[in-house]
N, C-alpha and C positions, 0 to 999 in steps of 0.2 A: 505349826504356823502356816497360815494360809497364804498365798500369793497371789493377786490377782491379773491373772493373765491375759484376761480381754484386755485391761489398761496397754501391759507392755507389750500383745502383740499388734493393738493400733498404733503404739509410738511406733516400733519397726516396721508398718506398712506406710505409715505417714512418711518415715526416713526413706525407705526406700523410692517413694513418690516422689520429693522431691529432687533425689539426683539421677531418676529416670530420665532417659530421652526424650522431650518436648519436639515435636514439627507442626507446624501450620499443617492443615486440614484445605487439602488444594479441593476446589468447589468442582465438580462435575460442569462443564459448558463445552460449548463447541469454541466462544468467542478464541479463546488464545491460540487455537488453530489458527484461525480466520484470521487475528492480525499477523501471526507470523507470518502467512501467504501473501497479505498485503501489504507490510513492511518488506520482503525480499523483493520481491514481484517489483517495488517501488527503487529500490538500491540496483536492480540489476540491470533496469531500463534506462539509469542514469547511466551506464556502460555503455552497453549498446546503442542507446539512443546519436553517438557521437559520428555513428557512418551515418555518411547520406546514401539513399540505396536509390535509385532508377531501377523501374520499369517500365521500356522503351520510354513512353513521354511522361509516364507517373512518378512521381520524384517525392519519395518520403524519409523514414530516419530508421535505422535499427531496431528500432524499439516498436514499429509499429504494429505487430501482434501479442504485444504482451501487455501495451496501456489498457484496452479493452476487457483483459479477463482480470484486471485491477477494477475497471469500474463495475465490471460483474459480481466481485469482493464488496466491494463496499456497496452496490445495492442489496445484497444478502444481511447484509452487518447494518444498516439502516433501516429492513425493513423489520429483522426481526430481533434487532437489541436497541434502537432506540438513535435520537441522532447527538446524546452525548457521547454513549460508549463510541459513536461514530467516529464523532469529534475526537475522543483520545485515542483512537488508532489513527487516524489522519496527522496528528501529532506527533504521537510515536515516530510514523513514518517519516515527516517532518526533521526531528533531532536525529533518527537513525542514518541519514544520509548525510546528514554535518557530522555526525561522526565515521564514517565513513568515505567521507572525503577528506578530514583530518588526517585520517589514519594512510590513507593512500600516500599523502603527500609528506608523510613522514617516513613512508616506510620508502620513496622515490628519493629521500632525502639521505636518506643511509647508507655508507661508504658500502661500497659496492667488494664480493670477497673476489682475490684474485681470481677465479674460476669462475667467476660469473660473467656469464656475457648477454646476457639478455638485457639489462641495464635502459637501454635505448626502446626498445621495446616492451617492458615493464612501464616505462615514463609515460611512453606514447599511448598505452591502452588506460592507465588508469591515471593520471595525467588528468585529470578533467580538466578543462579549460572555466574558468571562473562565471563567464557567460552563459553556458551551458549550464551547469549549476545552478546558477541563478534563472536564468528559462525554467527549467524544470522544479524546481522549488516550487517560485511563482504560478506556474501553473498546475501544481498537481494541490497548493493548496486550495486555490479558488477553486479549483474544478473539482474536485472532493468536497469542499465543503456545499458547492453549488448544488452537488448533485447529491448529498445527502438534507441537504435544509431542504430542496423540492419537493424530494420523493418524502419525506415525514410529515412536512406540511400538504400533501394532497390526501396523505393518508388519514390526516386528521379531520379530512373534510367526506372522506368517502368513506371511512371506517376500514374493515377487512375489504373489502368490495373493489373491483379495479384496479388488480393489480398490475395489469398489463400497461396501462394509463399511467400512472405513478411512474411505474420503470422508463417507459418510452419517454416521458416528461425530463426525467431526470438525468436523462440518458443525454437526450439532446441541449439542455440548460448546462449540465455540467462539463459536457466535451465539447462544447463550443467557448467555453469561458477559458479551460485548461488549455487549448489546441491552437485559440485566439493569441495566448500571453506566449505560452511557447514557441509557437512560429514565430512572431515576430520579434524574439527576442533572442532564438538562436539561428534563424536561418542564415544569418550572414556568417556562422561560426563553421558552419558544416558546409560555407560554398554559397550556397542562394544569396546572389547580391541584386538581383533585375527583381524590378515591381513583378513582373508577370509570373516570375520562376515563386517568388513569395507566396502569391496569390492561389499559384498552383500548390504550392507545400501545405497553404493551411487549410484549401477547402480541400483535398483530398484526404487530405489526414483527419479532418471533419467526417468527413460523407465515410469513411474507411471506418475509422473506430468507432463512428456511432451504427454504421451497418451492419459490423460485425457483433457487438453488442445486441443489437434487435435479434437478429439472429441467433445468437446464443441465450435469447429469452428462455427458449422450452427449460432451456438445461438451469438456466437462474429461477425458473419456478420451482423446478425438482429440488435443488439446493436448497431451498429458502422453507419447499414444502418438511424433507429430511429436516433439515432443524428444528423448524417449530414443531416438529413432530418427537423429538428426542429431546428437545428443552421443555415439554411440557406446557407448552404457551399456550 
């Protein structure tokens, strides 16, 4: 009697198929680098951002060298993924900080163990103040999305060509709409209550992070060159 054995040894490579281990096929990019650096980079400057810092008569926030290589991020990520994927890391970024202000103020809400005494100072650093939050929301949506709908829309007019133009464009539309809503929405939380002291927080904090930005152009070409150069584009 003959038996045939091609049938039963596809039925047992079939069986064994099916209760093999199955994973998603994670796609080669750079992009979930890039938003992770822009999601922390965004959550961390909500901390920091809460000291007011003086230098002699310059008067800014914690946070003031770290907004800048956030919009260095996201012109990287706008100019060479596009200004949706833009849009859903600005998002991202957006929910990660409401969840991380959740979490803050549940974990300041938890009985504290006899040995703990930091308590008071736990409260105080991550503690955000609801103003503040809301400053920083507000403005890091408008001013990421400013400066990503800029810089795509000039590119669609100049093609690859002018990228220096594009950046410096979006550079300046977008930190002046972010830096506008923030000052004036948290300066009185961090201290700044006189028209003038205001005035000075927001144009410095302007002229600051969008200078530092220009400046760090060379380095967002190289970035931007590296990618499109390893994504294939």
């Amino acid at each position: 009697m003959l038996v045939n054995t091609s049938k039963s040894g596809e039925g047992v490579a079939n069986a064994a198929s099916v209760h093999a281990p199955r994973h998603i096929t994670v796609q080669r990019s750079f992009y979930p680098v890039l938003l992770a650096l822009f999601v922390a980079i965004f959550i961390i400057s909500n901390i920091t951002a809460q000291k007011g810092v003086a230098f002699g008569p310059i008067i800014t926030d914690g946070a003031f060298f770290l907004f800048p290589v956030a919009y260095v991020i996201g012109d990287v990520l706008s100019e060479c993924y596009g200004f949706k994927a833009t849009r859903n890391a600005i998002w991202t970024g957006f929910v990660g900080m409401i969840l991380a202000v959740i979490a803050f103020y549940i974990a300041i809400g938890l009985p504290g163990a006899d040995f703990y005494e930091g308590q008071e100072s736990f409260a105080g650093v991550l503690g955000l103040v609801p103003q503040i939050v809301l400053a920083s929301l507000a403005g890091y949506l408008v001013g990421q999305l400013l400066n990503a709908f800029t810089l795509v829309k000039i590119k669609e007019k100049t093609g690859e060509k002018s990228l220096w133009a594009r950046l410096i464009s979006s550079t300046v539309v977008g930190e002046f709409g972010d830096t506008l809503i923030f000052c004036l929405i948290a300066a009185p939380v961090i201290g700044i209550t006189t028209f003038s002291d205001t005035v000075n927080y927001t144009v410095v904090g302007f002229l600051w992070k969008t200078a530092v930005e220009i400046c760090m152009m060379p380095i967002t070409y190289a970035v931007i060159n590296w990618v499109k150069k390893r994504e294939n584009y």
